[in-house]
Steps between C-alpha positions, in 0.01 A plus 500: 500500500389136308731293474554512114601848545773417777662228224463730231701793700743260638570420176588816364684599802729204441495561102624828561762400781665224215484774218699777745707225597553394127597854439741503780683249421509579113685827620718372783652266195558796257862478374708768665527833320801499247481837341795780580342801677613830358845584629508778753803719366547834307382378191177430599459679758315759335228220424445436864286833546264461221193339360552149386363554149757861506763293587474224253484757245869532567627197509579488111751765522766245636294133471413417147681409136856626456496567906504295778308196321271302665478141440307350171207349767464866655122597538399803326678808646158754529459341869860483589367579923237237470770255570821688587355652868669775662632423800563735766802595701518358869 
């Protein structure tokens, strides 16, 4: 192999290495997550067994206006599992 070739791979080989590493260490800093999983009890238990998008289609009946409110900075409610994961029981 020529020589230019050899510095050209070496190159990439470390270009890549410091972009997986940049990546790395971009997620090892992530903040840790902050967002309540959905509770594990009778009321939404029934959610547990279903499709996420079924399941969100629920979650008005008790979450909403004139309910349980959710705070003025809430994210739209249509993707209520998006954030709120289900845990499951250990």
């Amino acid at each position: 192999m020529p020589e230019d070739k050899k510095k050209n791979l070496l190159i990439y080989n470390l270009l890549f290495v410091a972009i997986c590493a940049g990546i790395f260490l971009f997620l090892w800093n992530a903040p840790p997550e902050t967002t309540a999983h959905l509770p594990h009890d009778n009321k939404h238990e029934q959610l547990m067994a279903m499709e996420k998008k079924e399941a969100e289609k629920h979650c008005s009946e008790c979450h909403g206006e004139g309910k349980m409110p959710l705070p003025k900075d809430h994210p739209p409610t249509y993707r209520c599992l998006f954030c709120h994961k289900r845990t499951e029981i250990r």
